[in-house]
C-alpha angles and dihedrals in degrees: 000000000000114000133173114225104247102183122113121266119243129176094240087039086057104030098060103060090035090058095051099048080058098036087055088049090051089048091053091062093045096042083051086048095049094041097053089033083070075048103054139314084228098059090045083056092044099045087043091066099036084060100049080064092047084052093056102047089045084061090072087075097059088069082079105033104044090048083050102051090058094040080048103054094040092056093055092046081064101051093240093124090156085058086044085061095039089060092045098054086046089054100049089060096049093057099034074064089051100043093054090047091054088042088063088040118057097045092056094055101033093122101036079055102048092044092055088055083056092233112177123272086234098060089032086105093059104036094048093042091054094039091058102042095051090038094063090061098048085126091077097056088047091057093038099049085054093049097052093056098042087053091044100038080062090053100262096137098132090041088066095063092082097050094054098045085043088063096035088050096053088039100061093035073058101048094041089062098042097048105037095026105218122186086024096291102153117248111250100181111203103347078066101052086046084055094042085052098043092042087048092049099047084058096045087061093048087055084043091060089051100048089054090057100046108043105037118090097209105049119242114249127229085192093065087042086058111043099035111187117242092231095045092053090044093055090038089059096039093077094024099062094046094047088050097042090069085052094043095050085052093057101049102044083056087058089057084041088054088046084056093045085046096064085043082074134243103298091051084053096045086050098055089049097057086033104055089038083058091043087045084073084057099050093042089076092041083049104037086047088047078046094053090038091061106044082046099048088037088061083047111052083042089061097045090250093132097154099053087051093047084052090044101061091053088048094053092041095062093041089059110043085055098061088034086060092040090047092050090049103058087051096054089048087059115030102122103060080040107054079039094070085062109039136013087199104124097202090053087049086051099050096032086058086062099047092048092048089051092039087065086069093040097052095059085061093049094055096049083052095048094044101039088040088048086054104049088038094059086049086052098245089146111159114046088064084058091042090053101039085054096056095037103045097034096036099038113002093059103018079054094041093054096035084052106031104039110016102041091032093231082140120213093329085065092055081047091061094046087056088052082050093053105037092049101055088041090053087055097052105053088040085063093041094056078045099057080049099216088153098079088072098057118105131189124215096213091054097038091058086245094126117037121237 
């Protein structure tokens, strides 16, 4: 029986669960990492930067989700649930275009763009054979993705849970198979972990289609997948491609950041990768509070409720740099025993010891941009977080990473300083921008009942 959920929404009520779907998610690329790090260090170099790619190109997505998820939130603060499934459905068709687009799109240029990345000509094999072979099922993230914020812009957020372990658990079944070949089964390395991740994704999105009919009270329409009106989809854009374009910017400065790393040599880049997948378990509170900020504040600036929302953000701020800096914390006190689950290498245990320690303070500043962007975002202030992360990660984060890295050798520690730099500035700045409270005049036509769904 469909049935919408009625509770109240609270941030722990939301944040938990939010927090283990991603957790579990996290857990899928370490658990990758760990398993093909047994393999081979040069396949976990090799699949690392393959997957910084995937990540970009999965961003594109965003320019419809994240669009939808304000759009989403706002609706049901109004009380025009029907209008909510009509978007949704919407939705679901504009990025089922996009993911077979990038699915044609990955596995053409898989070299060109591991080449650009400047991988190595000796882990070239494995990078462009798992970066093909995900990329040909891009489709499935893209569902699922939508998915994933329809179900949790209505407040499923538990119910998701099921759907994510579902996909890690046949993943690393997967991945076990593929990569110790029990029962005979022959060792593929990492073209069977590619296969393991695309098979446990094409049946996520079959639970996630069930999950759509079953738990939403007004039906999806294949109908509106299908016809998609020209000023819906303008209004719909309008915020998404903002929202994803501060996203966007992030990812592909980090692409400039790993060429740096890169001529750093093997061992620097070894080092970011196992870095980064530790430091992944920090910034899931700061994103799974910013999560929970924005489906709140959306509900209540759809219900003209703009004080509580503007209460609400500094609330959930504080909240979150406290259990970044505790986290942090915790992973600085035992890096050692932790980075050495992934690597014997004494050299990438020395330098990943450093990065955790200046990642403590990193990760504070990360946590005042995801929950404050997420704030604004859900307002639909759009735009300023993409003007500012413009400034900040083209004119200090890379400009820094390359002046301290490269040209003052302070090695990778040195592009860690240029992304405190960045994070921290950026922090500032859309801190003060929540604060001047230009949002409260932003309106949005779908919401409003200017354009018609």
């Amino acid at each position: 029986m469909k049935k919408q959920q009625e509770q109240t929404l609270t941030l722990w009520g939301l944040t938990w669960p939010i927090f283990l779907e991603q957790f579990l998610q996290a857990i899928i690329l370490n658990i990758d990492t760990l398993m093909l790090g047994n393999y081979s260090d040069e396949a976990v170099a090799a699949v690392g930067v393959a997957n910084q790619i995937i990540a970009a190109a999965n961003l594109l997505f965003g320019f419809v989700t994240l669009g939808l998820g304000i759009l989403i939130s706002q609706l049901l603060g109004a009380g025009k649930e029907r209008e909510a499934s009509t978007l949704a459905s919407l939705s679901i068709g504009l990025n089922l275009g996009l993911g077979i687009a990038v699915s044609v799109a990955l596995p053409v240029f898989a070299k060109p763009l591991l080449q650009l990345l400047k991988l190595p000509s000796e882990l070239m094999a494995d990078g462009a054979a798992f970066l093909t072979l995900t990329g040909m099922c891009s489709f499935a993230p893209a569902l699922i993705l939508t998915a994933d914020t329809i179900l949790r812009m209505h407040g499923y957020v538990k119910q998701m849970l099921l759907l994510t372990f579902t996909v890690i658990f046949l993943n690393i079944a997967g991945n076990y198979l593929f990569l110790y070949g029990p029962l005979g089964i022959p060792v593929l390395g990492v073209h069977g972990v590619a296969i393991a991740t695309d098979a446990s994704r094409l049946i996520g999105v079959a639970i996630a289609a069930i999950m759509l009919v079953k738990m939403l009270r007004h039906p999806l329409s294949f109908r509106a997948a299908l016809r998609m009106p020209r000023s819906v989809i303008k209004d719909l854009l309008r915020i998404g491609i903002p929202s994803a374009g501060e996203n966007i910017s992030y990812q592909v400065s980090q692409i400039f950041i790993t060429y740096f790393v890169s001529m750093l040599g093997a061992s620097a880049l070894t080092t970011k990768i196992y870095t980064q997948n530790m430091t992944t378990f920090v910034f899931l509170f700061s994103a799974s509070i910013g999560q929970a900020t924005s489906i709140l504040i959306g509900r209540l600036i759809g219900g003209n409720r703009q004080d509580d929302a503007y209460r609400v953000c500094y609330r959930h701020l504080r909240t979150g740099l406290l259990i970044a800096f505790g986290a942090g914390s915790l992973l600085v006190i035992f890096s050692k025993p932790l980075l050495g689950l992934f690597t014997a290498d004494p050299e990438v245990i020395r330098l990943g010891r450093t990065l955790l320690l200046l990642s403590l303070v990193l990760e504070a500043a990360r946590a005042c941009n995801v929950i404050v962007i997420s704030a604004l975002n859900a307002a639909g202030d759009v735009k300023f977080p993409v003007y500012a992360g413009l400034v900040s990660m083209w004119g200090i984060s890379i400009p820094l990473a390359y002046l301290f890295g490269i040209v003052c050798r302070l090695g990778i520690p040195g592009i860690w300083l240029a992304f405190i730099a960045d994070e921290w500035l950026r922090g500032a700045a859309m801190v003060l921008r929540w604060r001047s409270q230009k949002w409260r005049r932003i309106r949005h036509a779908v919401v409003s009942g200017e354009v018609s769904l």
